[in-house]
N, C-alpha and C positions, 0 to 999 in steps of 0.2 A: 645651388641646385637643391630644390625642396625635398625629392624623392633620393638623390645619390645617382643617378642615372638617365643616361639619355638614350635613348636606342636608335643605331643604324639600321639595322636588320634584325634576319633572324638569327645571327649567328655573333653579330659585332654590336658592343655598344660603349659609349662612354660613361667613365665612372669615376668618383672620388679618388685619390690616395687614398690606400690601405697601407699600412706598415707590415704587413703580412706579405704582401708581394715582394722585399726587400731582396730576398735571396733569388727571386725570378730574374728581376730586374741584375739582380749580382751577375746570373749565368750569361743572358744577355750581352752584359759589357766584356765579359771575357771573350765572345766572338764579333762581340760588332762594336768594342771600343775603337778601333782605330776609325774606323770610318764614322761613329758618333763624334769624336773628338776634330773631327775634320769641322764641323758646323756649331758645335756647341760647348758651353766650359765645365759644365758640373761634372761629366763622365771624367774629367781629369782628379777629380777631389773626392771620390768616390772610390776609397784604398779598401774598402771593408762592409760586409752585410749591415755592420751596425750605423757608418755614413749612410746610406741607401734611405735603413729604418728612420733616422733623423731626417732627412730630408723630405719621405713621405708623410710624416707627421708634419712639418713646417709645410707642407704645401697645402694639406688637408685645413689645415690652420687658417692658412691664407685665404683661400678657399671660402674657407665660412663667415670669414669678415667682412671677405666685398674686396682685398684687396690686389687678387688675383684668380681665375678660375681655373685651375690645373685639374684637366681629364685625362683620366687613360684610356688608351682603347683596348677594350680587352675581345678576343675572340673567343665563341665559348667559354675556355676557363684561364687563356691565355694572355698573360699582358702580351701585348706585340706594337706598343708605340704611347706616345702624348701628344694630346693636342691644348694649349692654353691661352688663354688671356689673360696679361701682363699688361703690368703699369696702366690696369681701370683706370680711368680720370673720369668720374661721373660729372664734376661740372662741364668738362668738355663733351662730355658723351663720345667716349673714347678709348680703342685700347690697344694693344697689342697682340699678336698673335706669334707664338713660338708652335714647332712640331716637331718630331722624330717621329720614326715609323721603320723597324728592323726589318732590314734587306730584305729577307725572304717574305717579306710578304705587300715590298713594293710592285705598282703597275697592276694594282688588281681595285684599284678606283677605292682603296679605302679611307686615305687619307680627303682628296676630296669629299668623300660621304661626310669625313668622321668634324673635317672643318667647315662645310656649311652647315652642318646640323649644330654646331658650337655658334657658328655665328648668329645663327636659328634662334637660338637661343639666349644670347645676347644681346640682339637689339631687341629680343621683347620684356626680359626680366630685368637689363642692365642697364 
């Protein structure tokens, strides 16, 4: 992503890992681990602020090389989910889509917004 940012609305958009969210993302797991750990593996490996910070850098990372596109959706100034694309295969023209999106702010159509606009996205840069 050229700019860092995709926009859902006016209030939601998708954006890079920052390692600044680490400790949002911390508070996060402590109310909605058990129910992220239902679907996904990394909430289990994520004992500390500073796993979180390492893993928003390795994603950013990934991110910028082409080998995976990891967005958050942030509301206003809130992380409240991810949407990504996983295991790119550019000779296939192909990829993966993972997402989380915290309880409270599912059934409000944001997830659908926040992954056709990734995928939006994807088949025209990817």
């Amino acid at each position: 992503m050229k700019s860092n940012h995709l926009k859902i609305d006016a209030q939601t958009s998708l954006l890079l890992p920052d390692p600044s969210w680490a400790a949002s993302l911390f508070a996060i797991l402590q109310t909605q681990g058990p129910y992220l750990q239902e679907w996904l593996e990394w909430p289990n490996k994520m004992n500390a602020i500073g796993d979180l910070q390492k893993m928003l850098k390795e994603d950013r990372a990934l991110s910028r090389y082409g080998q995976k596109l990891c967005t958050y959706i942030v509301r206003q100034t809130q992380v409240i989910g991810s949407v990504a694309l996983t295991r790119i295969d550019k000779n296939n023209r192909s990829a993966e889509m993972g997402f989380w999106l915290h309880q409270d702010f599912q059934g409000q159509g944001i997830m659908p917004q926040s992954s056709h606009r990734l995928n939006q996205y994807g088949f025209k840069h990817l």
